[in-house]
N, C-alpha and C positions, 0 to 999 in steps of 0.2 A: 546729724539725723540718726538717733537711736532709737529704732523700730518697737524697743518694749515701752517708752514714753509714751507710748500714746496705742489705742485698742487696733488691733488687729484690724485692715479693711478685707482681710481674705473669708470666704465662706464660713460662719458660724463662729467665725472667731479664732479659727485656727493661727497658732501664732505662725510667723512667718518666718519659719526657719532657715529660709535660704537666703534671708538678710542679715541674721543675726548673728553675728559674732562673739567673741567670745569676751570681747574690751568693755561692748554694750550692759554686760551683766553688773559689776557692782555699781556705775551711777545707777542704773534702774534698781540697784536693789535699795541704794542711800536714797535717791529720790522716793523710793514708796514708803521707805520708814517715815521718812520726815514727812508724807503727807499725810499717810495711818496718823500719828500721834497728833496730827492738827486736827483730823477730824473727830477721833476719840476725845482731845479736849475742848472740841466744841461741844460734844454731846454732855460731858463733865460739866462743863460751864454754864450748862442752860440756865436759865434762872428760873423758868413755869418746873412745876410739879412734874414727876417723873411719870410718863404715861407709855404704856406701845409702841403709842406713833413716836414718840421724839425720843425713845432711847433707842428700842428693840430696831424699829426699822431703820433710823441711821447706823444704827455697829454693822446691819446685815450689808448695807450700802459702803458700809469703808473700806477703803485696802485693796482695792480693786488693782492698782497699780504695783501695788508691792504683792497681793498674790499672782498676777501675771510674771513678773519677774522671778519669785518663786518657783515656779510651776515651770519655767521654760529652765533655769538652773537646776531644777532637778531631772528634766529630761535629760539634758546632755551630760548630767555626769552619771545617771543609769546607764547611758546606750550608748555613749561615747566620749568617756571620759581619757582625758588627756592630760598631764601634770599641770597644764597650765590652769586647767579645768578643776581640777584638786586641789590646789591652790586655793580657787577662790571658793570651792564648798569649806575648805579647813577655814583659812580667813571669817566667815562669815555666816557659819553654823553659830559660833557662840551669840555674835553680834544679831542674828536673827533668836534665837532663844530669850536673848535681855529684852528684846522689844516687842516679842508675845508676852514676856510675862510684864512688862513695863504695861503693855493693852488689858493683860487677863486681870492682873491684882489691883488696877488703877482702882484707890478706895474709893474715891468718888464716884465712880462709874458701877460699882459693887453697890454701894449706897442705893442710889436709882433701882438697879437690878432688883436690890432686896426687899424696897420699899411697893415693885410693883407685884413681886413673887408673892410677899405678904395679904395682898390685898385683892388676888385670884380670887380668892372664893364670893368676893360681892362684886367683879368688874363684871360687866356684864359688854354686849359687843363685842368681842373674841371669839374666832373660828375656835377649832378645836386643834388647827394648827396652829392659830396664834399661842394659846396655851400652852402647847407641847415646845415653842422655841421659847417662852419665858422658862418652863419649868429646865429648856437643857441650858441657856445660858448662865443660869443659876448654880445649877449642878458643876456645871463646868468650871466656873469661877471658887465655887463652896472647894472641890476635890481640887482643882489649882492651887489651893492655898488663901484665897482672898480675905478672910478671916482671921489670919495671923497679924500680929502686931507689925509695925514699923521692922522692927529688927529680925521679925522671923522671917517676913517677904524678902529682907535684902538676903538673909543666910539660903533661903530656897531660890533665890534669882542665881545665888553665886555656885547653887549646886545642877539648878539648870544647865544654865552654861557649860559646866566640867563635863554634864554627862551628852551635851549635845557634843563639844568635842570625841570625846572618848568613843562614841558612834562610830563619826568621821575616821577618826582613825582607825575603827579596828574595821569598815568596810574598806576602808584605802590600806590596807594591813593584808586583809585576805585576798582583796583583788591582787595585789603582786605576789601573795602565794601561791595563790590558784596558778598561777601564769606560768610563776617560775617553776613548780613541781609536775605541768605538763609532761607525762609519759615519754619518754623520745627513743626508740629503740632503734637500730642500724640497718635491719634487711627485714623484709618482707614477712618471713617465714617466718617471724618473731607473733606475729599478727593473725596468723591460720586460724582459720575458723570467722574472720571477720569476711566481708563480700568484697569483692573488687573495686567496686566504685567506694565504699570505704576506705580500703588500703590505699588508694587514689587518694582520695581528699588529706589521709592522711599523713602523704607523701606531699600535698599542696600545701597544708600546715607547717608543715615542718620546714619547707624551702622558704615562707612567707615568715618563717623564725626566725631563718640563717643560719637552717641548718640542712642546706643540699644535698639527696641523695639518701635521708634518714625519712624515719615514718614519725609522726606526733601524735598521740590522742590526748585531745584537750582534756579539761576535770571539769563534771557539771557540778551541780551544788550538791546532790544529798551524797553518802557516803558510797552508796550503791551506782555501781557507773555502768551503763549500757553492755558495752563490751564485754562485761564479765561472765556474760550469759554464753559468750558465741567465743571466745579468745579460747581455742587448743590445749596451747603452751601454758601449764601451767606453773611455772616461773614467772611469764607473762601477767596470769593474773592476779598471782601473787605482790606483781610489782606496781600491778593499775591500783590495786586496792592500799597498799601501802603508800602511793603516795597519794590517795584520795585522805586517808584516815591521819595521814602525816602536814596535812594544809595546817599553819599558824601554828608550829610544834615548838621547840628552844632550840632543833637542830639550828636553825637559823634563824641567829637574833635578831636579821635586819626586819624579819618579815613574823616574828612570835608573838601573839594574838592574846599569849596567857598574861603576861601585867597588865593588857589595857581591860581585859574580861572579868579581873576580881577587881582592879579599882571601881570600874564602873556597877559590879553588884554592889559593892562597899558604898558608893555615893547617892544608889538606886533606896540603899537601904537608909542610910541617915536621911533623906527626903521623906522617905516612908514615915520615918518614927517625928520626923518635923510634923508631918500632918496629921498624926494621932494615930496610927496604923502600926501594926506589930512586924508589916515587911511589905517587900513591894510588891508582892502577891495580893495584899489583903486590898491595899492598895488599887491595883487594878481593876478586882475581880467586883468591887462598891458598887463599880459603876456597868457591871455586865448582865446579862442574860443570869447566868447561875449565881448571882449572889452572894455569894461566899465561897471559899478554899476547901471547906468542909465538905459542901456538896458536890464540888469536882473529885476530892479525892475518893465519895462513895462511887461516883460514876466511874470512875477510874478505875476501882476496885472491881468492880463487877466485872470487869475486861481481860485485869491480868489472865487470871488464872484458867478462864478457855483459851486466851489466846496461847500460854504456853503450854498446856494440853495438844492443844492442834499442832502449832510448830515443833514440840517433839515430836510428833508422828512424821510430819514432812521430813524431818529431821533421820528418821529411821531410815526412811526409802530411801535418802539420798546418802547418809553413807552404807549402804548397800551398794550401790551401784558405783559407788567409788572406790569400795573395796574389790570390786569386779575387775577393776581397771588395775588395782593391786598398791591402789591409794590405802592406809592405813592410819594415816595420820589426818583425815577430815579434816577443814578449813574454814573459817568463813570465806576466803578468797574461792572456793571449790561450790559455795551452795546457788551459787545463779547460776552455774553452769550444768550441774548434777539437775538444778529443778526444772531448768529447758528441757534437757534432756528426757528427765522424766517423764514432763508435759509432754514431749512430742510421744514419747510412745504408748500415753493413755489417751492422747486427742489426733495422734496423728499432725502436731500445730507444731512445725518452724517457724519461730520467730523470723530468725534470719530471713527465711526464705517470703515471708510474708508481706516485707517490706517493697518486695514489689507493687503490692496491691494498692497501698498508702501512699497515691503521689501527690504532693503538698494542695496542688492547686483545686485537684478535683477533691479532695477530703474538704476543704475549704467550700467549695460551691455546693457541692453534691450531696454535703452530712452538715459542718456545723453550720452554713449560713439556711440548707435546702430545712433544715428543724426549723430554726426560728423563724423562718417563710411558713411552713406550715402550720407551726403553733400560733403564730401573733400577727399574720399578714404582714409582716413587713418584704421588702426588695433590698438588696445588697447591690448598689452600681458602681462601680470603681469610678475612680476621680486619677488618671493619671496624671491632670494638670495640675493637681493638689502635691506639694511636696509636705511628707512629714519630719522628724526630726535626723531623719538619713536618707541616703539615699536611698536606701534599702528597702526602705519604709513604704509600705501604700497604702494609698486612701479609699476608702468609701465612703458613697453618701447613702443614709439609710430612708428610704422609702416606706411610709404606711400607707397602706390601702385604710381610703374613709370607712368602709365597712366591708362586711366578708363579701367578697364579688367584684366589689365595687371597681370600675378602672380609674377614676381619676385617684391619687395619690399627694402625699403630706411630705416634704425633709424634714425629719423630725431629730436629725444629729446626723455627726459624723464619727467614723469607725476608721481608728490607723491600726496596721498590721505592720509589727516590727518581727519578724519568723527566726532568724540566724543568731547565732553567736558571731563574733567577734571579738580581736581583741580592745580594751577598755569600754565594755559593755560587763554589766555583773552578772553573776549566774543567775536560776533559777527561770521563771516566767510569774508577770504580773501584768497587773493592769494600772491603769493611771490614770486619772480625768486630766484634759489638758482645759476643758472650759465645762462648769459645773451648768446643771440647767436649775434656771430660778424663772418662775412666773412674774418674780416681783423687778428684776434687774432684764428681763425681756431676753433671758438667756437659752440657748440649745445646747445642749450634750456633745461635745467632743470627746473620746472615749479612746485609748488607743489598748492592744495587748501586744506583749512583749516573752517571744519565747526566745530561746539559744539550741534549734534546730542546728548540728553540723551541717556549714556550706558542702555543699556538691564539689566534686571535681569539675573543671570547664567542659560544659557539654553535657553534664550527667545532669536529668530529671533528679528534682527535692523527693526523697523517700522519706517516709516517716515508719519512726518503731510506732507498736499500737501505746505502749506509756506516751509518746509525744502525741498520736491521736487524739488521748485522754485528754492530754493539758490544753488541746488545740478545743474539745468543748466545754475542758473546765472553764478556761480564763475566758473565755464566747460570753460564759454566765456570767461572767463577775460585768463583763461589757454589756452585757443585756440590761442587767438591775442599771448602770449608770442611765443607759440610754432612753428606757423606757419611765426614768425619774417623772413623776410629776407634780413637783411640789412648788409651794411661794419663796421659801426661802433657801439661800445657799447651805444655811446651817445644816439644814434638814435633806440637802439632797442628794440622791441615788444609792452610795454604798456608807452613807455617814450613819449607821445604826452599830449597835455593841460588835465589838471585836470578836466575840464567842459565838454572834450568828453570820457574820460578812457572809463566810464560805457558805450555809447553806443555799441561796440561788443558786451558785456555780456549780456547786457537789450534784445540785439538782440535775443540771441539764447533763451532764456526764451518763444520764440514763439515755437519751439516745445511740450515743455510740452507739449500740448493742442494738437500737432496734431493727427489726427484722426486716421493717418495710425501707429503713434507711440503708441500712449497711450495705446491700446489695449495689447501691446505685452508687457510693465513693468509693466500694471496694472496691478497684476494678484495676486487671495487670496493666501495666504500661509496657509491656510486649504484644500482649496479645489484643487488649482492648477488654477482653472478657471478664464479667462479674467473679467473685470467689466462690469457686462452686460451693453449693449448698453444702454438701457434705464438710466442706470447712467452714463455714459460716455455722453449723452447729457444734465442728469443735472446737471454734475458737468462743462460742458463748462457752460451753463446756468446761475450757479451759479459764476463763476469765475470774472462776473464784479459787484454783489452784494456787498456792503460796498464799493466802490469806492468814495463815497463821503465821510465817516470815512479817507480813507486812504489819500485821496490827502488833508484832513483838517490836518491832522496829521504831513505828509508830511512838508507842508508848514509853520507849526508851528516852525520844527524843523530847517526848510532854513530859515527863515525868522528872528529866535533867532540868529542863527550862522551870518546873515548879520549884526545886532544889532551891536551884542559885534565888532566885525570887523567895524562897522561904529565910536567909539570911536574914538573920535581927540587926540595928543599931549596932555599930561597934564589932561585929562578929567578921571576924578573919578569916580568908581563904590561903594557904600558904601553895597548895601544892596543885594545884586544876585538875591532872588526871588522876591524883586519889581522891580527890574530893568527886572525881565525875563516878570514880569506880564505887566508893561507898557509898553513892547515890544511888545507884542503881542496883547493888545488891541489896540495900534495903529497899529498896520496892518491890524488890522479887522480882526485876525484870532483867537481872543482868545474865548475860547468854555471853561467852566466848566465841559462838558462830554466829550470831544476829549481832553485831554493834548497832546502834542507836541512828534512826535515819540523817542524825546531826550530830557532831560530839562538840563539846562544848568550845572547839578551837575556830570552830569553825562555822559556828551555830548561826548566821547571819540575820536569820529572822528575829533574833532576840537581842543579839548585840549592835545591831547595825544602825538602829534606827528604824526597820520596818515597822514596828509598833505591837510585833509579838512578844516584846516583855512578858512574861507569866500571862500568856495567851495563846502560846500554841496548842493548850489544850483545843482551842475553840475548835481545829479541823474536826477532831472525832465530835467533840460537844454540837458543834452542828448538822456532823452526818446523821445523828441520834434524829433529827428534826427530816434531812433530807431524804432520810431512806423511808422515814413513817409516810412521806410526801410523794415520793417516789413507787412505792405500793399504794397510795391514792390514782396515780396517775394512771398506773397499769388497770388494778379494777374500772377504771372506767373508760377504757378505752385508749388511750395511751397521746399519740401524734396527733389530737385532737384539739378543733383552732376554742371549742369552747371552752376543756380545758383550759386551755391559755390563755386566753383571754381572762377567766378568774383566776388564776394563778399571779399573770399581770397585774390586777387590779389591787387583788389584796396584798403582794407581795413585793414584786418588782414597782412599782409604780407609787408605792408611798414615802419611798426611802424612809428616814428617821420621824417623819412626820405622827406618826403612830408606833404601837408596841409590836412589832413585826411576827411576834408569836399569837397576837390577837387573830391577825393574819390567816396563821395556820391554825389557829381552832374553829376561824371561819368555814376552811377546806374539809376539814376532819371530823368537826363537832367534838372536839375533846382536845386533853392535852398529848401529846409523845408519847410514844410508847417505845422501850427498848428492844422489845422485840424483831422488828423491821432490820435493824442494824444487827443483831446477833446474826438474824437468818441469812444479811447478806454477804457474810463473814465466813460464816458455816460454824458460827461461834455457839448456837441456841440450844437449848437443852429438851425443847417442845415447849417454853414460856410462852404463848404470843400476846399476854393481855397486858404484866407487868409496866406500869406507867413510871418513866423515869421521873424526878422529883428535877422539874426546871427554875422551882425558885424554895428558898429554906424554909 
């Protein structure tokens, strides 16, 4: 009895993780290939004329077996991966690669495709959805390759393949460097400067190593690690930061990141030049919002040179005060710490001491779930009968109110909250459909997010820094757009639109945090019970755009690397990783020896891992550009307002790919972007506010 054989009978489709083992994963993945490719070659085989109905709607109806098995083998080796678990992602990364592109290039199935893409302009009876899935399965196959001959498909299958490995490995590469180059220091006093219930947990960490009696602080993904703000000992933070910036180095072969990092630019690049493309930049960027390479690198341009403007000034203040302490030799290991410091005595704002105010559960009810109640009528009901992919994990069913007032109510999806780190979970925070909503397959929205919150000590309430706040309403958005999808087809729905716009929903809702009528009601001490008194709720807005010139240098470090390796031609060699990272970045004008790069290339997981930011991390800024002009909409008109949202829903969240999701936002605006919104909330702006960025060439 193997539970992924056959569709979930738990609410909405939730897979049922607390059957599923680990043995159950590759028959379910060989059974769904083999029934994908029977049903792909029925649609091949048809013998009537290629039409909507007999191609488009059965591809969107196939696979349904093989994407459920899919989708639950990539949950558990996100959140809890195990060797065994490793195993069969390495195993079966390539074997799932040959049988997308065995599906994507099938000529006969391209044939069809082509013949009805052609004859759009006189079919008549097509939604506008129906259109918009001819015109992306087309695209999709066209930029796949499906136009190449016999011998170029098999040479692009075989380079598939290598680079879906080379993924695999260099996320199963980082995960055991992350792990192994965890912090570990011997006594307490090592740590000053961090809270109690921290050096606690960190004293829990370490004994759950096997290493009793020592303190541990884990490694989150960016280079920048929490503690560096609030760690004393500055040997200490010297040593957090070098083994953040040391993950996937040569010190240690077993776990070095750089052969698997230039093969896989090398392979990324002959693919490119197989498909008529000059890199895998150019490659990418065909099928995004911006266009072209050209027009990222003007938008990009525009940013260097305030943002290093601003961070030298920060830059000033903070070794002043370092020199005060009789520091002389300035650090990057020294600038989180100097720029808390700062912060606190022009806002009066301890971090550290903040963290009282941010207890998991109430930031949870009272800020990100008490927004989207306000803005879209929905209800957040927990399901503790529902188990999701850990134990850890919990569920909600999400509630819409029929209309604004209304009391009777809609489930219209469900919402898992996976909050903790752990080990064999990967860093960072994301989100993930675990069941896509389709009008046409009679589907709902299963939706989970996924942070690496540090566990508490036993007994100790979840605190949260205000950066984990952030992500607790970014990733909210990214689960919003899935849940409030409402489209016919799988192709088209929730967060399935260009990679260069995903983040704007998410970036969107991050404007809450900060609002005024909200923050009062999650900020609230978990000693005393009491809100943040107001006078801190205006320095901590106060506060909230200090370091902005740190962050968009960092930022840009990190886009700018990721363009690099992506700009690689056909044949072009990388020998040496961090000169090639270092040369990279002094020619862009961004290299800074006290800002390194919010990713250095050893460790860069959104780009090498398989998350699909190949020559796409540009898209966080390229969409804030979108989210901040959006974001000063909201404000002008009144802000926490359900009308608001409701259009914002409509046109944005609620069409996924179905439409041009900037059509969207000209809807909101009456215009295209403007860069100015994003300068101002940077503190980057020169007094520009009309200046329209250029979103397509």
């Amino acid at each position: 009895m193997n539970p992924l054989l056959h569709a979930s009978t738990l609410p909405l489709g939730l897979p049922d993780f607390a059957a599923i083992s680990p043995e159950h994963l590759a028959p379910a993945l060989d059974a769904g290939m083999a029934e994908h490719r029977a049903e792909v070659a029925a649609i091949a085989a048809d013998p009537a004329p290629p039409t909507f109905v007999n191609t488009l709607v059965p591809l969107e109806r196939s696979g349904a077996l093989l994407d459920r098995a899919m989708t639950v083998l990539g949950a558990l080796v996100a959140n809890r991966s195990t060797d065994e678990l490793r195993a069969i992602d390495a195993a079966y990364s390539p074997l799932l690669c040959a049988h997308h592109d065995a599906v994507t290039l099938d000529p006969a199935v391209f044939a069809r495709i082509e013949a009805i893409h052609q004859s759009l302009p006189t079919t008549t009876g097509l939604t506008p959805e129906d259109r918009r899935l001819v015109e992306r399965h087309h695209r999709d196959r066209v930029l796949a390759g499906a136009r190449l001959d016999e011998a170029g498909r098999a040479r692009l299958t075989e380079l598939n393949q290598r680079i879906a490995a080379l993924q695999t490995r260099f996320e199963q590469l980082l995960l055991r460097s992350a792990e192994s180059r965890a912090l570990l220091v011997d006594r307490a006093d090592e740590l000053d400067g961090l809270s109690a219930d921290a050096i606690a947990a960190a004293a829990d960490a370490a004994e759950r190593a096997g290493h009793p009696g020592r303190y541990q602080l884990a490694l989150v993904l960016p280079t920048g690690q929490p503690a560096l703000a609030r760690l004393t000992r500055r040997a200490t933070r010297q040593a957090l930061l070098a083994a953040s910036t040391g993950r996937g180095g040569p010190h240690d072969p077993d776990t070095d990141t750089g052969p698997v990092l230039r093969e896989l630019t090398a392979v990324r690049a002959e693919r490119a030049g197989l498909l008529g493309f000059a890199g895998h930049a150019d490659s990418v960027v065909a099928d995004q919002t911006a266009g072209s390479v050209e027009a990222i690198d003007d938008f990009l341009s525009r940013l260097v040179g305030p943002a290093r403007v601003v961070a030298d000034a920060e830059r000033a203040e903070l070794v002043a005060l370092a020199a005060a302490d009789g520091i002389d030799d300035f650090a990057a290991h020294d600038w989180a710490f100097y720029a808390q410091r700062a912060r606190g005595r022009r806002h009066q704002v301890d971090a550290a001491a903040l963290r009282e105010y941010f207890k998991l559960d109430t930031v949870l009810q009272e800020g990100v779930f008490a927004a989207a109640e306000r803005l879209y009528g929905i209800r957040m009901v927990e399901r503790p009968d529902l188990v999701g992919h850990t134990a850890q994990a919990r569920v909600w069913e999400v509630r819409q109110q029929a209309a604004p007032g209304a009391d009777d109510e809609q489930t219209i999806g469900l919402f898992v909250g996976d909050f903790f780190a752990r080990e064999g979970k990967r860093g960072g925070a994301w989100m993930n459909s675990l069941v896509l909503q389709s009008d046409l397959l009679g589907d709902k929205p299963v939706v989970t997010n996924n942070l690496n919150i540090a566990p508490p000590a036993p007994g100790q309430p979840v605190l949260l820094t205000l950066d984990e706040v952030r992500t607790a309403f970014h990733e909210f958005g990214h689960a919003l757009h899935g849940l409030f999808s409402r489209v016919r087809y799988p192709r088209l729905s929730g967060t399935a639109v260009p990679r260069d716009i995903v983040e704007y929903p998410s970036q969107v809702n991050e404007l809450w945090m900060y609002w005024p009528e909200l923050l009062p009601r999650f900020a609230r001490s978990v000693v005393t019970g009491e809100p943040l008194p107001p006078a801190q709720v205006a320095a901590v807005l106060a506060a909230s755009r200090d370091g902005s010139g740190y962050r968009m240098v960092e930022m840009l470090g990190a886009t700018l690397l990721d363009l690099a390796w992506h700009r690689l031609a056909p044949g072009e060699q990388v020998d040496d990783v961090d000169a090639f990272e270092a040369a990279a970045l002094e020619r862009a004008g961004i290299a800074d020896p006290h800002i390194p790069p919010r990713y250095r290339s050893r460790y860069f997981q959104h780009i090498f891992a398989g998350a699909g930011y190949a020559a796409g991390y540009y898209s966080y800024l390229w969409a804030e550009l979108v989210d901040a002009d959006t974001s000063e909409w909201f404000v002008e008109n009144g802000g926490l307002d359900r009308d608001l949202g409701d259009r914002f829903r409509a046109g944005i969240l609620a069409v996924g790919g179905s439409r041009d999701i900037l059509d969207g936002f000209r809807e909101l605006r009456g215009r295209d972007p403007e860069i100015g919104p994003l300068l101002r909330r940077h503190g980057l702006d020169s007094g520009d506010r009309t200046e329209s960025a250029t979103l397509r060439p």
